[in-house]
N, C-alpha and C positions, 0 to 999 in steps of 0.2 A: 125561109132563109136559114142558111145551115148557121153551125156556131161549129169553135174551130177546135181543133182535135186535139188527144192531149198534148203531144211533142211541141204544137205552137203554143198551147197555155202555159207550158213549162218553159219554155225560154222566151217568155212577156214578164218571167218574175213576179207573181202576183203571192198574197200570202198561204195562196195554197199549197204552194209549190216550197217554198220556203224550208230550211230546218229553225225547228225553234232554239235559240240559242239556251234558253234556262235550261233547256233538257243535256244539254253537253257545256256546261260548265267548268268541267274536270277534265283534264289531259293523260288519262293513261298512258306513258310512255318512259323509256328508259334515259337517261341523264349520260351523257359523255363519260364523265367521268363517276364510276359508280363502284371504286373501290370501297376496302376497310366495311364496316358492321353499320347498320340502319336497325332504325327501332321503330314499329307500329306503333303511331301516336291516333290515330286515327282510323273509324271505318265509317265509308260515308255509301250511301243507299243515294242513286242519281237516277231519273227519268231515262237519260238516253242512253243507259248499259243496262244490259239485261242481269250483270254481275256486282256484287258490290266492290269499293274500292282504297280500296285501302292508302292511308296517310304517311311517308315512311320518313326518317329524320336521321342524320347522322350525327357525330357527335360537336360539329362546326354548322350546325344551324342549319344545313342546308336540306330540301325537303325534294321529295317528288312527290308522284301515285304511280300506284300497279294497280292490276285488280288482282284483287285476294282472293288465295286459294281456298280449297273446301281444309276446315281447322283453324285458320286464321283468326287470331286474338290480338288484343291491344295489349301493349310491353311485349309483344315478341319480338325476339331478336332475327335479321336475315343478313344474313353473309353474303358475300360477293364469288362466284365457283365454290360451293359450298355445293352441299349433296341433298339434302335435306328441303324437305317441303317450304314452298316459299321463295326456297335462296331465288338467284336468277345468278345464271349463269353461260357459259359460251358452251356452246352446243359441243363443240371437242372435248370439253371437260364433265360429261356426264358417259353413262353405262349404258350400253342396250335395254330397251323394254322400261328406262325412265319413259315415266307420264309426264310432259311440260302444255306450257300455255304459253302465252300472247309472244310469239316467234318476231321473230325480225324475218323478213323478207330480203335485205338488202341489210350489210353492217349497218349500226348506227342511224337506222332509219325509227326507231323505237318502240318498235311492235307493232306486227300489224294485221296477224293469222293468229286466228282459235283465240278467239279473246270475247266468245259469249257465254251466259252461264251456263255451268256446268260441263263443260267444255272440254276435250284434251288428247292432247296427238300425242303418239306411243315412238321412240329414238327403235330404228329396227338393225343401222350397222353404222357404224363410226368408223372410217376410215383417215382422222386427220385434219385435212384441209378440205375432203365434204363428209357433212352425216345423213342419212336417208332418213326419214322419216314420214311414217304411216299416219295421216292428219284424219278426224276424223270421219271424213265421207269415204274411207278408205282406201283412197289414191295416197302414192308413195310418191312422194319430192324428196328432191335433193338439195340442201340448201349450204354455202359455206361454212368453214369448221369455227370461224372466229364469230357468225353470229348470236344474238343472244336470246335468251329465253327463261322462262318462269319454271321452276322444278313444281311437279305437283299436279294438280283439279283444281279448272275454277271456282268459286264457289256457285250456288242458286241451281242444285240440282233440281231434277222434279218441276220446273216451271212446262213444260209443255206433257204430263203427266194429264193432269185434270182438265176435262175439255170446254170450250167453251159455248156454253150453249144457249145464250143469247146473242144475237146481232148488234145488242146497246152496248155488250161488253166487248166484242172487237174493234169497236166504233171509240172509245174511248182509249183501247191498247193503240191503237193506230195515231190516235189525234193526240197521245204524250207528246211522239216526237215529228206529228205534222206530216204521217202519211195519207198520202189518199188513198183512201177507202170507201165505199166500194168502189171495184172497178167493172167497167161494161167492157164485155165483149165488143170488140171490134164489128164484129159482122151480124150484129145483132142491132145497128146502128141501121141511120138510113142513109142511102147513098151520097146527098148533100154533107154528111155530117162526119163522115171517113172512108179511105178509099175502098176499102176493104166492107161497108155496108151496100145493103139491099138485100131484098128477099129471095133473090133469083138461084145464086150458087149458092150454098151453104158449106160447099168446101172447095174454096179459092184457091187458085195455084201460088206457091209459095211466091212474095215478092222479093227483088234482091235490089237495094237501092246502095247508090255511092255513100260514100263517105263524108262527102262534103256535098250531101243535095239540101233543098231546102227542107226547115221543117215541118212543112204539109206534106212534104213528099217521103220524111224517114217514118216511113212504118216498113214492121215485116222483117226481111232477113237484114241486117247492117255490115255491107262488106261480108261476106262469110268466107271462111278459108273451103269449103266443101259444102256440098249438099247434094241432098240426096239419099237413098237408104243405104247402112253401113252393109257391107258384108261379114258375116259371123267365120 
């Protein structure tokens, strides 16, 4: 008798599947109103950010978090469109060739791009009302001039530097924040057990399943806009 495949064991909710909430405790994101000077009361070290995150307070009580940059000390000052490492500011009001972090995607949404450590997409032309910028896998977006973002480098450079060379220690990086690890190959399975096992073909024809099929049935390509090989 087969056992069911992962797409079904992921939407039965079991606590495999789960994120652990102690690992995301903390809300990295930016506050509505984020005028006047904030001060680092705080840097806290959290399971589910690869970055540390910094505590920030203004001078009427009221607090967030960012994640903090690389330099980031406690009693520093940040400013709101300020220039300076740290500030956070609206994308129109910085320079070409600034370094920033944790971007808004959409105004006022609170960050939600290049917010892992050590991290940081380069402003490459300011036009206004949009600025482009070069994110780190090297593709260039375009994002509005009023959204906002973190001047600077995240901090926790060097974490994918040292390799890891035990299988107990990926096992442990993965189970912080409740991923599964390892993963089987598809077709390395037996045919009860995924569609895409047996020993017969060992390279299947791409599948392309709907959108809305069952989850026994979503493996493979999901809706794809194209397939195929690209032409150069």
């Amino acid at each position: 008798m087969g056992k069911r495949i992962i797409s079904q064991a992921r939407g039965h909710g079991s606590f495999s599947y789960r994120v652990r909430r102690a690992a995301y405790s903390l809300k990295p994101c930016y506050p509505l109103n984020l005028d006047g000077e904030w001060e680092v009361v705080n840097l806290v070290t959290e399971a589910g950010h690869t970055g540390p995150v910094a505590v920030l307070k203004n001078s009427s009580g009221k607090t967030f978090q960012n994640f903090a940059n690389r330099g980031l000390y406690v009693g520093q000052k940040i400013t709101f469109n300020g220039t300076k490492d740290g500030d956070v500011a609206h994308l129109n009001k910085l320079q070409n060739g600034t370094k920033i972090f944790n971007i808004e995607l959409r105004l006022n949404d609170g960050g939600k791009l290049v917010r892992t450590g050590g991290n940081s997409a380069v402003i490459m032309s300011n036009e206004g009302k949009t600025v482009k910028i070069m994110m780190p896998s090297k593709e260039e977006k375009i994002f509005e001039g009023e959204c906002k973002a973190t001047v600077g480098e995240i901090a926790g450079q060097g974490r994918l530097e040292k390799p890891i060379l035990k299988a107990g220690k990926m096992h442990f990086i993965k189970k912080t924040r409740n991923k599964l690890w390892p993963r089987t190959s598809a077709i390395k399975m037996n045919i009860i057990d995924h569609p895409f096992g047996s020993g017969r073909g060992k390279r299947p024809k791409s599948k392309i399943v709907k959108r809305m099929a069952a989850p026994g049935q979503k493996v493979g390509h999901l809706r794809p806009r194209r397939t195929g090989r690209t032409k150069k």
